[in-house]
N, C-alpha and C positions, 0 to 999 in steps of 0.2 A: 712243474707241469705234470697230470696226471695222465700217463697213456691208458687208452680207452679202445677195448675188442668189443664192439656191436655185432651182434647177435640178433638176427629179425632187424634189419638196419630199415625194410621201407613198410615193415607194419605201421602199425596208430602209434604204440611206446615206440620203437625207432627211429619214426619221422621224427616225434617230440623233439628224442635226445639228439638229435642233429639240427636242433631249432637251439638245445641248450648249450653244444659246441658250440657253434655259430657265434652267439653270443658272451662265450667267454674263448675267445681263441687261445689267450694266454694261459688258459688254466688246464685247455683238454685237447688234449692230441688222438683225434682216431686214427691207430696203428695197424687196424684191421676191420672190414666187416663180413660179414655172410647175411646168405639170400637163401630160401630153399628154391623162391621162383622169383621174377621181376628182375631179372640179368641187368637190362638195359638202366633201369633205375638203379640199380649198386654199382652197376661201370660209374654212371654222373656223379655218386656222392664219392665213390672211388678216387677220382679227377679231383673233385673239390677236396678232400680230404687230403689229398697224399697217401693213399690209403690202398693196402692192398683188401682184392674181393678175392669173395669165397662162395661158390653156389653151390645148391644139388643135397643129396640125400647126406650128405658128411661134410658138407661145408661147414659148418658151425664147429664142429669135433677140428677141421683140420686151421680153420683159422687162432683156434687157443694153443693147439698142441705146435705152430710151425711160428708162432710171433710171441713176443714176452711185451707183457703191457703189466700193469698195479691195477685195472679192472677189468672183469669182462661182465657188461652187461646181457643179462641171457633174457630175451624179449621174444623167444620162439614159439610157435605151440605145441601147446602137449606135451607130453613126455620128452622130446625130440629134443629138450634141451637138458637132459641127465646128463647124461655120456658127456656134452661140453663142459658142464658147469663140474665133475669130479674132475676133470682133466684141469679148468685153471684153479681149481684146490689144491691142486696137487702141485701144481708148479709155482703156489704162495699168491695166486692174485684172488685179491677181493672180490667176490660176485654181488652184484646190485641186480636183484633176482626179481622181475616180472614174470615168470614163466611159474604160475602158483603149482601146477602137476609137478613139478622138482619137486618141494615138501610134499604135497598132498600123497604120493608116493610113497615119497623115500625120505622121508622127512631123517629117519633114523640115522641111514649111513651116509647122507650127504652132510647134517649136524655135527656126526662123530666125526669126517673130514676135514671140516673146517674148524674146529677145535684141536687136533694132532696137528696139523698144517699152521695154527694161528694165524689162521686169519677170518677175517667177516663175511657174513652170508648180509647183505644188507637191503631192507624191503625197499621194491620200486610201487608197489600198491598205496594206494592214497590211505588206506584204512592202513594198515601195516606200517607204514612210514609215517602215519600220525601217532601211532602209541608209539614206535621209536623214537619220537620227538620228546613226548611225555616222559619218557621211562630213564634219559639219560641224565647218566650218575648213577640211579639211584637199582635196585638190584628186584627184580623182577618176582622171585620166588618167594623173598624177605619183604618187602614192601606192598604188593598188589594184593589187592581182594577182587578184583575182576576186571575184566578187561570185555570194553564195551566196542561191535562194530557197531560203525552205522552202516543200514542200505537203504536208498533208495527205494527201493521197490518196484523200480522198473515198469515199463509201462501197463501193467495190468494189476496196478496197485488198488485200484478202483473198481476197475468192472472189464470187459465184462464179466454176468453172473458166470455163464459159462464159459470153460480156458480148451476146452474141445476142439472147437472152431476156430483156432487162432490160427495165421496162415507164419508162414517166414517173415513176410514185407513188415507184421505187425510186428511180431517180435525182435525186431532186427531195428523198431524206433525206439530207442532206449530217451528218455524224456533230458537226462544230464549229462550223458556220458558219449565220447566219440571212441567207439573201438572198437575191433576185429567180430567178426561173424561169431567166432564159437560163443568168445567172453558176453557177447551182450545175450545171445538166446540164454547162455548160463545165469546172467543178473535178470532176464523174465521168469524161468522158472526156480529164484534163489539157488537154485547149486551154488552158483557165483560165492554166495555168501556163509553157505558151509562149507565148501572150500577154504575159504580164507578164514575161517575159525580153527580147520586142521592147520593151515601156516604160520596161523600165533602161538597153534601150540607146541611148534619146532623152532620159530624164531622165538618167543621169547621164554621158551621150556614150563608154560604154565598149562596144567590140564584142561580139556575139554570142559570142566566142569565148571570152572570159574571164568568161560568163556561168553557172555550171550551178543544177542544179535537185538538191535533197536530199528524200527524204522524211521526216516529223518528223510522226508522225498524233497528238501531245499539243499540237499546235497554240498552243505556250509560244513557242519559239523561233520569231522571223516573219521571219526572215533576218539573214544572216550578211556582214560584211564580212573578206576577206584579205588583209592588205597587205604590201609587199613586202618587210618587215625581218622576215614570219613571225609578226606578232601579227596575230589575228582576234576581232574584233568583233561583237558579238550585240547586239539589243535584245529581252528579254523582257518579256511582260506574258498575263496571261488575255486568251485572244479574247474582243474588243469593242471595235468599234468604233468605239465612241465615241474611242479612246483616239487615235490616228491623225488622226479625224475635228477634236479639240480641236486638236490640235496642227500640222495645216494652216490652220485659222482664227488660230490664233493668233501662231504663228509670227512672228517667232524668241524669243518669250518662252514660256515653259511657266506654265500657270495649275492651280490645286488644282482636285481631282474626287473629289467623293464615290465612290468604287468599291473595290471588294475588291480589297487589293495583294494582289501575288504572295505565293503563299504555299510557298515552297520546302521545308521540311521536308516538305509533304502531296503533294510530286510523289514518286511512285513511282521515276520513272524516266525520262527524255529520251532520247529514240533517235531514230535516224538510218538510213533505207538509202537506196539508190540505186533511181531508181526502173526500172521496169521496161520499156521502151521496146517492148516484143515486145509487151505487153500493153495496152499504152498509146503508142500508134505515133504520134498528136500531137505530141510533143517533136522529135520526127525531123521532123516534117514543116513544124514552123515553123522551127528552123534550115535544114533543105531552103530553106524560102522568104524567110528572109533574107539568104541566100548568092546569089540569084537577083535580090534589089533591085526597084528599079522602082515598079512598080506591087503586087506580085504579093502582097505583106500586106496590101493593100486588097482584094484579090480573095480571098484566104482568110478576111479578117474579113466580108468579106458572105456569102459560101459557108456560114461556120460559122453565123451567124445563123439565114439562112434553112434550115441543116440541120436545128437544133433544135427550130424552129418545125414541120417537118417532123415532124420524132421524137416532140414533144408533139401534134401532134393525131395521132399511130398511123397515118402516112402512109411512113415510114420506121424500121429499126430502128436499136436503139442504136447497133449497130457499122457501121452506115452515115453516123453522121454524122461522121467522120472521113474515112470513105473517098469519099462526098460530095467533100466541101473540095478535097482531095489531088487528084481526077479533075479538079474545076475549074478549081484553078491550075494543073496539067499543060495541060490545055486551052486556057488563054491566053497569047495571045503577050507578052512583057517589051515593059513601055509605062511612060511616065515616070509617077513617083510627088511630082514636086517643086513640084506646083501642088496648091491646094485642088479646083481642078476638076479636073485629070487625075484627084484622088483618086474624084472624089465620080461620074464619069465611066465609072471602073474597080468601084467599087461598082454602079453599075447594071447593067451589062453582067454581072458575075457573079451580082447576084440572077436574071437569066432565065435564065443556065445551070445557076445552081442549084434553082430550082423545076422545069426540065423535067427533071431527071436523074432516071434509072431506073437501076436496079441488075440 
């Protein structure tokens, strides 16, 4: 039985993986969770689990450092789950990592940790955990010629012409996906998904370059591996969650799950375009900043944060929260990214420049 530290236990990934307890009791024990807020909901799963809670600004840091478990799922936002997720590397537990700002960060010293430590950093993202499926056995740097996400494109894949006018309630309908405020405005104006091109290039040590992005709005195909003798690799399934989520707890076994298989005959049709970078200027602008190094994907992941937060309370518009980011990493000078504290040092200094920016 694998003991299981939940991390973000009553977000969208949280709720999931206590759908995926539930239904393997024999295999998962949660020995702990944390809440940053929603008390009364972690006391109930608390109760049901046998499980001690953990709330508040260090719950998460003090639930991995006071309990020993073989995983800690880290499902928090932002940055907020570093400090946890070096802490159970340090003490030998695997992290089944939802919480993409960890790499996007620090991809550096949280990698070089869990290497010295042996043990696995293991993706809970659908795209991530589908080339993880691909890629096993076989050697990432030696074998691949590219490594393909898909995204949806979220709900302004289409129209409107203009993204000016978009308000929150729109951005916040994401067409396939159920999850937290930040991630889905981030999957409207793709940050989402150049983010998760910087955490293939920590999870599976392959450059930015041999990275792209496909768009696929049937949200079947969650990514694609190319490898060099020309055969490419897909892992399909219905979006959910859960499905990803089962298979970082479980890991390297695969367990049965009640859910609706794919059902191929009832797909209309799987498509594919390139996405549109004029329209969506994000992609450009997280390659921009991993060619740049340093610190400076710490300083766009705080940027992007606090832009959003901006754009939901109607403080800034849609198409400002990219141009946000973009103006704050221009503004900083290349500083080292290869410590926990330079990261977390570089994070603070771009939240100030990004709350004071005016447009």
């Amino acid at each position: 039985m694998k003991r299981i530290i939940l991390l973000g236990a009553t977000g969208s990934i949280g709720r999931s993986a206590c759908d995926v307890v539930r239904a393997h009791p024999r295999e998962f024990k949660v020995v702990a969770l944390a809440v940053r807020h929603s008390l009364a909901a972690a006391e109930s799963l608390g109760r049901e689990f046998g499980a001690r809670v953990y709330s508040g600004e260090d719950g998460a840091l003090r639930a991995v450092e006071e309990n020993e478990a073989d995983v800690a799922l880290v499902a928090t936002v932002g940055l907020s789950g570093l400090r946890p997720t070096m802490a159970a590397i340090r003490k030998g537990m695997d992290v089944a990592l939802a919480t993409k700002e960890v790499l996007v960060a620090a991809g550096a010293p949280v990698m070089q940790a869990a290497k010295s430590a042996g043990v696995s950093v293991l993706p809970v993202d659908s795209e991530h955990s589908a080339i993880f499926q691909c890629l096993q056995g076989l050697d990432a740097m030696e074998d691949v010629s590219r490594l393909i996400l898909t995204a949806s494109g979220g709900p302004f894949l289409d129209g409107p012409e203009r993204l000016d006018g978009i308000t929150p309630e729109q951005a916040l309908a994401h067409p396939s996906w159920k999850m937290g405020p930040k991630v889905t405005v981030d999957s409207a104006t793709m940050m989402n998904k150049g983010f998760e091109m910087l955490e293939a290039r920590w999870l599976f040590d392959v450059p930015v370059e041999r990275i792209d992005v496909v768009v696929h709005p049937e949200s079947v195909v969650h990514s694609l591996v190319e490898f060099r003798d020309g055969a490419t690799l897909a892992q399909l399934s219905p979006p959910d969650m859960r499905v990803p989520i089962q298979y970082a707890l479980s890991w390297p076994r695969r367990l049965p799950a009640e859910r609706k298989p794919l059902d191929l005959p009832s797909l209309a049709a799987l498509t594919f375009r390139a996405p549109d970078e004029t329209r969506f200027p994000a992609l450009r602008l997280v390659r921009d900043t991993a060619r740049s190094g340093g610190a400076h994907a710490a300083v766009l992941s705080a940027a992007d944060e606090v832009a959003v937060n901006r754009f939901l309370a109607g403080d800034i518009r849609f198409t400002d929260i990219v141009r946000l980011a973009a103006d704050v990493v221009d503004g900083t000078p290349a500083a080292d990214g290869g410590s926990v504290e330079a990261v977390l040092e570089a994070d603070r200094a771009a939240r100030e420049v990004a709350r004071a920016w005016r447009r």
